[in-house]
C-alpha positions in Angstrom: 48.1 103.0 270.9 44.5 104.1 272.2 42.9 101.3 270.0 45.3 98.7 271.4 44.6 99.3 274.6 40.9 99.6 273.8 41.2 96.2 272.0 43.6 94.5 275.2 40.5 95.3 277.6 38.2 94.1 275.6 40.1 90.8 275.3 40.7 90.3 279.5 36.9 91.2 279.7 36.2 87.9 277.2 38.8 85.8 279.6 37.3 87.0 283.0 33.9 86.3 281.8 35.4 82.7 280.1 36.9 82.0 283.9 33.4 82.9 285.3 31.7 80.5 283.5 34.1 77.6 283.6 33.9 77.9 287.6 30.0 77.8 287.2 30.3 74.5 285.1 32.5 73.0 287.1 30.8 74.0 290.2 27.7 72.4 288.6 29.6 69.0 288.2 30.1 68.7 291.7 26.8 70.0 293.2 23.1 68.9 292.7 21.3 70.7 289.8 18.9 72.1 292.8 21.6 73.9 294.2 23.9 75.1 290.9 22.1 74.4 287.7 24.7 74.4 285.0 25.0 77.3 282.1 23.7 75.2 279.6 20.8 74.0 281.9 20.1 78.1 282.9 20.1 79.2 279.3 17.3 76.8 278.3 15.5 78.1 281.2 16.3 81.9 280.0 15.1 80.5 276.3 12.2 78.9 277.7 10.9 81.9 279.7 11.3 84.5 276.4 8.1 82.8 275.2 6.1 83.4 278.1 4.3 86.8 278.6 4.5 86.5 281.9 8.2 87.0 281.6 7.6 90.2 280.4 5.1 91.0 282.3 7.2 91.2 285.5 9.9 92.7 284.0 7.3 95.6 282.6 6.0 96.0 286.2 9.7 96.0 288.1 10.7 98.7 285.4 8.2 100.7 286.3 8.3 100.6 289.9 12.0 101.0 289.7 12.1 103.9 287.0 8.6 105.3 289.2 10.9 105.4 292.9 14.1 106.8 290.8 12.3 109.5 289.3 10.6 110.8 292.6 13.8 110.4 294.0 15.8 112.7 291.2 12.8 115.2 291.2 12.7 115.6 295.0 16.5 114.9 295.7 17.9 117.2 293.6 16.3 120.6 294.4 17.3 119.3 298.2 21.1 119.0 297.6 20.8 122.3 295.8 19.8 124.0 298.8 22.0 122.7 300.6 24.9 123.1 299.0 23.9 126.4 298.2 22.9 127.5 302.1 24.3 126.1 305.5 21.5 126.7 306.9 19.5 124.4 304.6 22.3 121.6 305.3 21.8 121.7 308.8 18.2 121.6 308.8 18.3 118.6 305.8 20.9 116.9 307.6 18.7 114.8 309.9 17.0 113.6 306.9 19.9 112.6 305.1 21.3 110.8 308.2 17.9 108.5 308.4 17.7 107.9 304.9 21.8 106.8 304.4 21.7 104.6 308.0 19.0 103.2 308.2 19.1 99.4 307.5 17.3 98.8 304.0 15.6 95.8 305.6 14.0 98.5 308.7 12.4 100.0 305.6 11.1 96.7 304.0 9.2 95.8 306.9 7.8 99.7 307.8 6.8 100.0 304.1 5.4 96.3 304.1 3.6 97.3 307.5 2.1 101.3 305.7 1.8 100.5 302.2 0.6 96.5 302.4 1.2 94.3 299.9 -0.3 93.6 295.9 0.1 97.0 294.1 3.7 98.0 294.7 3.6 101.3 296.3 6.0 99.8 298.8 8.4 99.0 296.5 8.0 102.5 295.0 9.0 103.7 298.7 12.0 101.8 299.3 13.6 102.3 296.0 12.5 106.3 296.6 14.3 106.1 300.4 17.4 104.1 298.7 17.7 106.5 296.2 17.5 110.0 297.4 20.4 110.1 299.9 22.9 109.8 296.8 21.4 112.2 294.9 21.2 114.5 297.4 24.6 114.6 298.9 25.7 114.2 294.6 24.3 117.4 294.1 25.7 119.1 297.4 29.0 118.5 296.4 28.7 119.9 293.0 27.0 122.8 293.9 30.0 123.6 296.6 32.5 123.0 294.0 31.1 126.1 292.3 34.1 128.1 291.5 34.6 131.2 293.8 35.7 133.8 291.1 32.9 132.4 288.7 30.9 133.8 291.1 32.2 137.2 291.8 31.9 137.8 288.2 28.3 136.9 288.2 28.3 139.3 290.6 30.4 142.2 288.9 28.3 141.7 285.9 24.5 141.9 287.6 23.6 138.0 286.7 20.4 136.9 287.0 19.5 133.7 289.2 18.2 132.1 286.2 21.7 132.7 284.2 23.4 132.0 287.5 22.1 128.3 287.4 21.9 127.7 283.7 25.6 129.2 283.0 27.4 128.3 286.1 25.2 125.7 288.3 24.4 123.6 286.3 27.6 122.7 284.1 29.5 122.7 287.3 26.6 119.9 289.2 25.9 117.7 286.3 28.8 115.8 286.3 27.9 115.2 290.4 24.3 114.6 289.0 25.1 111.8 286.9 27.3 109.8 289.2 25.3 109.7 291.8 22.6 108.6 288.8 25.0 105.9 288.2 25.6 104.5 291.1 21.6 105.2 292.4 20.4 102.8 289.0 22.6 100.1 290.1 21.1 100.0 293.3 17.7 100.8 292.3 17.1 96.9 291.0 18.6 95.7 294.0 16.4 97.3 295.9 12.7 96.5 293.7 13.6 92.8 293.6 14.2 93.2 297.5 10.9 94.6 298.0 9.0 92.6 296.0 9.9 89.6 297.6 8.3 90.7 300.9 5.8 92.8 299.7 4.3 92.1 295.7 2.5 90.0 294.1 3.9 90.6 290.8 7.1 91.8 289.8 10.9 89.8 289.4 11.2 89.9 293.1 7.8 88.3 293.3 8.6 85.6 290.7 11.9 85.1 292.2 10.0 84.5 295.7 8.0 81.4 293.9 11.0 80.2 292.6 12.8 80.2 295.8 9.1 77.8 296.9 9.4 75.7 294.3 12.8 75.1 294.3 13.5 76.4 290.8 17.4 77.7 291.2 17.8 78.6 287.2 14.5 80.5 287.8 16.6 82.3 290.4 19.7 82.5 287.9 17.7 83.8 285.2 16.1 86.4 287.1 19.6 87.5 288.7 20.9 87.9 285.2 17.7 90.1 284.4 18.3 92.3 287.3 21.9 92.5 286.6 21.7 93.5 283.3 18.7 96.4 284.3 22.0 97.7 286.9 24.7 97.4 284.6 22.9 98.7 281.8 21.5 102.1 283.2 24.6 102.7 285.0 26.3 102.4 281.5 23.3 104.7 280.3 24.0 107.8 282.7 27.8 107.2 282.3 27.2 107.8 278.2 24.7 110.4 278.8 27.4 112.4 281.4 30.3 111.7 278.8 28.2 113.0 275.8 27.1 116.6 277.3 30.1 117.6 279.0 31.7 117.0 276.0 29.7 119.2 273.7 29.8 121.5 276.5 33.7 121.5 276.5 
Protein backbone atom coordinates (compact mmCIF):
# COMPACT_ATOMS: atom_id res chain seq x y z
CA UNK A 1 0.00 0.00 0.00
CA UNK A 2 2.95 2.39 1.24
CA UNK A 3 4.74 1.91 -2.19
CA UNK A 4 1.54 2.63 -4.11
CA UNK A 5 1.02 5.61 -2.59
CA UNK A 6 4.70 6.46 -2.84
CA UNK A 7 4.56 5.57 -6.57
CA UNK A 8 0.81 7.77 -7.06
CA UNK A 9 2.87 10.92 -5.81
CA UNK A 10 5.47 10.52 -7.71
CA UNK A 11 3.28 10.24 -10.82
CA UNK A 12 1.02 13.74 -10.00
CA UNK A 13 4.53 15.31 -9.32
CA UNK A 14 5.50 14.24 -13.27
CA UNK A 15 1.87 15.71 -14.38
CA UNK A 16 2.10 19.04 -12.37
CA UNK A 17 5.49 19.57 -13.59
CA UNK A 18 4.17 18.35 -17.48
CA UNK A 19 1.20 21.14 -16.90
CA UNK A 20 3.98 23.69 -15.82
CA UNK A 21 5.79 23.41 -18.74
CA UNK A 22 3.09 23.20 -21.31
CA UNK A 23 1.75 26.73 -19.93
CA UNK A 24 5.37 28.02 -20.39
CA UNK A 25 5.33 26.86 -24.07
CA UNK A 26 2.32 28.03 -24.76
CA UNK A 27 2.79 31.21 -23.08
CA UNK A 28 5.93 31.55 -25.27
CA UNK A 29 3.75 31.19 -28.50
CA UNK A 30 1.92 34.07 -27.69
CA UNK A 31 4.58 36.51 -26.20
CA UNK A 32 7.86 37.89 -27.64
CA UNK A 33 10.94 35.62 -26.93
CA UNK A 34 12.17 38.97 -24.86
CA UNK A 35 9.58 38.65 -22.60
CA UNK A 36 9.00 34.49 -22.24
CA UNK A 37 11.73 32.62 -23.98
CA UNK A 38 10.40 29.14 -24.60
CA UNK A 39 11.82 25.83 -22.64
CA UNK A 40 13.61 24.64 -25.48
CA UNK A 41 15.12 28.23 -26.15
CA UNK A 42 16.08 28.35 -22.03
CA UNK A 43 17.71 24.99 -22.08
CA UNK A 44 20.20 25.86 -24.82
CA UNK A 45 20.91 28.86 -22.78
CA UNK A 46 21.35 26.51 -19.49
CA UNK A 47 23.54 24.18 -21.99
CA UNK A 48 25.39 26.97 -23.36
CA UNK A 49 26.32 28.60 -19.89
CA UNK A 50 27.75 24.94 -18.38
CA UNK A 51 30.75 25.61 -20.64
CA UNK A 52 31.52 28.81 -19.36
CA UNK A 53 33.60 29.22 -16.08
CA UNK A 54 32.12 32.15 -15.34
CA UNK A 55 28.98 30.16 -14.67
CA UNK A 56 30.50 28.57 -12.08
CA UNK A 57 32.19 31.07 -10.86
CA UNK A 58 29.10 32.93 -9.58
CA UNK A 59 27.52 30.20 -8.47
CA UNK A 60 30.91 29.35 -6.27
CA UNK A 61 30.78 32.93 -4.90
CA UNK A 62 26.74 32.97 -4.08
CA UNK A 63 27.38 29.59 -2.22
CA UNK A 64 29.64 30.99 -0.25
CA UNK A 65 28.13 34.07 0.74
CA UNK A 66 24.94 32.21 1.32
CA UNK A 67 26.44 29.13 3.29
CA UNK A 68 28.96 32.20 5.00
CA UNK A 69 25.52 34.40 6.34
CA UNK A 70 23.63 30.90 7.29
CA UNK A 71 26.34 29.73 9.31
CA UNK A 72 26.89 33.01 11.39
CA UNK A 73 23.35 32.94 11.65
CA UNK A 74 23.07 29.08 13.13
CA UNK A 75 26.19 29.77 15.31
CA UNK A 76 24.94 33.04 16.80
CA UNK A 77 21.10 32.22 16.61
CA UNK A 78 21.01 29.24 18.30
CA UNK A 79 22.79 29.75 21.62
CA UNK A 80 20.19 33.02 21.55
CA UNK A 81 16.99 30.96 21.41
CA UNK A 82 18.51 28.68 23.92
CA UNK A 83 18.59 31.38 26.42
CA UNK A 84 15.65 32.33 25.88
CA UNK A 85 13.74 29.60 25.98
CA UNK A 86 15.53 28.47 28.83
CA UNK A 87 15.13 32.07 30.98
CA UNK A 88 12.27 34.74 30.66
CA UNK A 89 14.37 36.98 31.51
CA UNK A 90 16.69 36.43 28.53
CA UNK A 91 13.36 36.51 26.23
CA UNK A 92 12.42 39.78 27.28
CA UNK A 93 15.70 41.29 26.96
CA UNK A 94 16.26 39.34 23.26
CA UNK A 95 12.85 40.25 22.32
CA UNK A 96 13.56 43.69 20.80
CA UNK A 97 16.09 42.06 18.69
CA UNK A 98 13.98 39.56 17.41
CA UNK A 99 11.18 42.06 16.74
CA UNK A 100 13.71 44.21 14.34
CA UNK A 101 15.12 41.39 12.77
CA UNK A 102 11.45 39.53 11.85
CA UNK A 103 9.68 43.27 10.76
CA UNK A 104 11.84 44.92 9.36
CA UNK A 105 11.32 45.13 5.51
CA UNK A 106 14.17 42.97 3.81
CA UNK A 107 14.51 45.88 1.25
CA UNK A 108 15.29 48.57 4.61
CA UNK A 109 18.21 46.15 5.06
CA UNK A 110 19.39 46.17 1.40
CA UNK A 111 19.83 49.64 1.24
CA UNK A 112 21.49 50.14 5.07
CA UNK A 113 23.82 47.24 4.24
CA UNK A 114 24.43 48.74 0.62
CA UNK A 115 24.93 52.24 2.46
CA UNK A 116 27.72 50.31 5.67
CA UNK A 117 29.18 47.55 3.81
CA UNK A 118 29.52 49.26 0.02
CA UNK A 119 29.52 47.31 -2.78
CA UNK A 120 32.29 44.69 -4.70
CA UNK A 121 33.20 42.10 -2.01
CA UNK A 122 29.97 40.90 -0.63
CA UNK A 123 30.02 41.55 2.94
CA UNK A 124 26.65 43.02 2.46
CA UNK A 125 25.18 40.12 1.17
CA UNK A 126 26.78 38.26 3.99
CA UNK A 127 24.66 40.68 6.30
CA UNK A 128 21.37 40.43 4.91
CA UNK A 129 21.32 36.78 4.55
CA UNK A 130 22.72 36.78 8.38
CA UNK A 131 19.61 39.40 9.46
CA UNK A 132 17.11 37.09 7.27
CA UNK A 133 18.26 34.21 8.82
CA UNK A 134 18.61 34.45 12.51
CA UNK A 135 15.06 35.35 13.54
CA UNK A 136 13.95 31.73 12.53
CA UNK A 137 16.48 30.07 14.12
CA UNK A 138 16.06 31.82 17.03
CA UNK A 139 12.51 31.67 17.76
CA UNK A 140 13.02 27.54 16.22
CA UNK A 141 15.10 26.88 19.06
CA UNK A 142 12.88 28.77 21.70
CA UNK A 143 10.19 26.67 21.05
CA UNK A 144 12.09 23.47 21.33
CA UNK A 145 13.71 24.30 24.29
CA UNK A 146 10.18 25.22 26.08
CA UNK A 147 8.78 21.95 24.88
CA UNK A 148 11.30 20.34 27.23
CA UNK A 149 9.23 17.90 29.12
CA UNK A 150 8.48 18.94 32.82
CA UNK A 151 8.99 15.46 34.48
CA UNK A 152 12.20 15.00 32.28
CA UNK A 153 13.31 17.58 34.22
CA UNK A 154 12.49 16.74 37.73
CA UNK A 155 14.24 13.62 37.24
CA UNK A 156 17.39 15.37 36.11
CA UNK A 157 16.88 16.91 39.11
CA UNK A 158 16.24 13.78 41.55
CA UNK A 159 19.12 12.24 40.01
CA UNK A 160 21.96 15.25 40.43
CA UNK A 161 22.38 15.74 36.40
CA UNK A 162 24.98 17.67 35.27
CA UNK A 163 24.41 20.73 32.81
CA UNK A 164 26.36 19.07 30.34
CA UNK A 165 24.12 15.71 30.57
CA UNK A 166 21.19 18.08 30.91
CA UNK A 167 21.73 19.37 27.25
CA UNK A 168 23.25 16.39 25.65
CA UNK A 169 20.41 13.84 27.06
CA UNK A 170 17.45 15.96 27.23
CA UNK A 171 18.09 19.48 25.28
CA UNK A 172 19.19 18.58 22.63
CA UNK A 173 17.01 15.53 21.41
CA UNK A 174 14.04 17.48 22.38
CA UNK A 175 15.41 21.04 20.13
CA UNK A 176 16.73 19.33 17.14
CA UNK A 177 13.77 18.58 15.54
CA UNK A 178 12.94 22.68 16.12
CA UNK A 179 16.62 23.16 14.82
CA UNK A 180 16.13 21.65 11.66
CA UNK A 181 12.91 23.19 10.49
CA UNK A 182 13.75 26.31 11.11
CA UNK A 183 17.09 25.12 8.95
CA UNK A 184 14.68 24.23 6.42
CA UNK A 185 12.72 26.87 5.93
CA UNK A 186 16.00 29.48 6.72
CA UNK A 187 17.92 27.62 3.31
CA UNK A 188 15.02 28.31 1.20
CA UNK A 189 15.15 31.75 2.04
CA UNK A 190 18.74 32.13 2.25
CA UNK A 191 19.06 32.19 -1.85
CA UNK A 192 16.35 34.51 -2.06
CA UNK A 193 17.90 36.66 -0.16
CA UNK A 194 21.96 36.54 -1.79
CA UNK A 195 20.45 36.91 -5.24
CA UNK A 196 18.46 40.01 -3.64
CA UNK A 197 21.50 41.51 -2.40
CA UNK A 198 23.70 41.00 -5.07
CA UNK A 199 21.68 42.78 -7.38
CA UNK A 200 22.03 46.11 -5.50
CA UNK A 201 25.13 45.53 -3.97
CA UNK A 202 27.93 42.92 -5.98
CA UNK A 203 29.78 42.76 -8.48
CA UNK A 204 29.88 39.14 -8.85
CA UNK A 205 27.67 36.58 -7.79
CA UNK A 206 24.01 35.19 -9.53
CA UNK A 207 22.32 38.23 -8.38
CA UNK A 208 25.05 40.21 -10.08
CA UNK A 209 24.77 38.25 -13.36
CA UNK A 210 21.11 38.27 -13.16
CA UNK A 211 21.38 42.29 -12.85
CA UNK A 212 23.37 42.29 -16.39
CA UNK A 213 20.88 40.24 -17.71
CA UNK A 214 18.02 42.21 -16.72
CA UNK A 215 20.52 45.30 -18.86
CA UNK A 216 20.86 43.47 -21.68
CA UNK A 217 17.63 42.17 -22.00
CA UNK A 218 18.61 38.46 -21.74
CA UNK A 219 15.23 36.84 -20.12
CA UNK A 220 16.56 33.00 -20.46
CA UNK A 221 19.66 34.47 -18.69
CA UNK A 222 17.05 35.43 -16.04
CA UNK A 223 15.34 31.86 -16.40
CA UNK A 224 18.40 30.10 -16.06
CA UNK A 225 19.60 31.76 -13.15
CA UNK A 226 15.95 31.42 -11.41
CA UNK A 227 16.20 27.68 -11.91
CA UNK A 228 19.91 27.82 -10.26
CA UNK A 229 18.59 29.54 -7.34
CA UNK A 230 15.64 27.37 -7.04
CA UNK A 231 17.30 24.36 -7.09
CA UNK A 232 20.10 25.77 -4.24
CA UNK A 233 16.40 26.32 -2.06
CA UNK A 234 14.81 23.27 -2.79
CA UNK A 235 17.76 21.29 -2.55
CA UNK A 236 19.13 22.27 1.01
CA UNK A 237 15.70 22.32 2.38
CA UNK A 238 15.42 18.71 1.11
CA UNK A 239 19.08 18.33 2.81
CA UNK A 240 18.04 19.43 6.46
CA UNK A 241 14.74 17.57 6.03
CA UNK A 242 16.93 14.09 5.39
CA UNK A 243 19.38 15.08 7.85
CA UNK A 244 16.38 15.75 10.76
CA UNK A 245 14.55 12.40 9.49
CA UNK A 246 17.85 10.37 9.66
CA UNK A 247 18.97 11.28 13.48
CA UNK A 248 15.77 11.16 15.18
CA UNK A 249 15.39 8.05 13.79
CA UNK A 250 18.49 6.37 15.09
CA UNK A 251 17.77 8.26 18.12
CA UNK A 252 14.20 6.56 18.35
Amino acid sequence: MKDFIIRNKKIYLLISIFILLLIWQIASFFLSPLIVPSPVETAKIFLNFLSKKEFWLDIFVSFERGLLGFFLAVIIGTPLGFLMGLKEECEAFFHPLLVLTQTTPTVSWLILGWLWFGTGDGAAAVFIIFIIVIPFIMVNVMKGTKEVDSSLMEMAQVFNFSLRKKIFYLYIPQIFPYFMAGCSIASGLTWKGVAMAELLTARSGIGAAMGVARINLEIGQVFVWTAVLIFLGHGFSRLFKYIELSVTKKWR
